[in-house]
N, C-alpha and C positions, 0 to 999 in steps of 0.2 A: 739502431740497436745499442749500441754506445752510449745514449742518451739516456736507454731504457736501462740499461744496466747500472749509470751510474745512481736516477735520482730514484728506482724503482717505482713510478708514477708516470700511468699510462695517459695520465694527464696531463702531465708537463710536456711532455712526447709531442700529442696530439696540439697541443699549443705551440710548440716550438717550428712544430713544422707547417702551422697555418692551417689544418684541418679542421671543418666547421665539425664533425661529429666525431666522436670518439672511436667508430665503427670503420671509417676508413681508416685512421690509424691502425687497429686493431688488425687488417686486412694484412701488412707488414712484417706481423711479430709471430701469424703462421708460416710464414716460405721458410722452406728447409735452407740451414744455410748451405749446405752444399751444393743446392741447384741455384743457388745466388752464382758460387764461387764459379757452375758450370759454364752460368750466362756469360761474367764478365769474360771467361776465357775463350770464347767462341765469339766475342767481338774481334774481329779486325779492323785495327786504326788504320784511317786512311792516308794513301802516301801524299804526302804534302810536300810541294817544291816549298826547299828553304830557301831563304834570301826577304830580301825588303821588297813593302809593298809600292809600287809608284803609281801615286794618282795621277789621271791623266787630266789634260788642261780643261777637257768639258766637262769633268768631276769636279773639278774645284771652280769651275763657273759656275754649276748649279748650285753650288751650296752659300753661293753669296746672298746677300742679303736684296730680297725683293726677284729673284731667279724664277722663285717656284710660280710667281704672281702674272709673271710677263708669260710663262706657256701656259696659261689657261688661259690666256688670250687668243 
């Protein structure tokens, strides 16, 4: 909406965001924004253990080079 507003061309929009027809764009610029604002509020983010990730040693043995070739054997 931002995009729409600044360049007032529902065609740069429709461009910008990779749309082959101008008609799904168009799908966008009807939703009320207040049932936008509804959705994002009625998301709940999910609880994520903080801290670092540590890969473990059979993660980093598949990702060497020639791994993925020797288990389709």
């Amino acid at each position: 909406m931002s995009v729409l507003q600044a360049t007032k061309d529902l065609r740069k929009v429709s461009l910008w965001l990779g749309h082959a027809h101008m008609q799904t764009t168009e799908i966008y610029t009807r939703a009320d924004p207040s049932v936008k604002l509804e959705a994002l509020e009625a998301i709940v983010p999910p609880n994520l253990r903080s801290g670092r990730f540590k890969a473990t040693d059979e993660l980093i043995a598949s990702l060497r080079p020639g791994s993925l070739m020797q288990r389709k054997k």
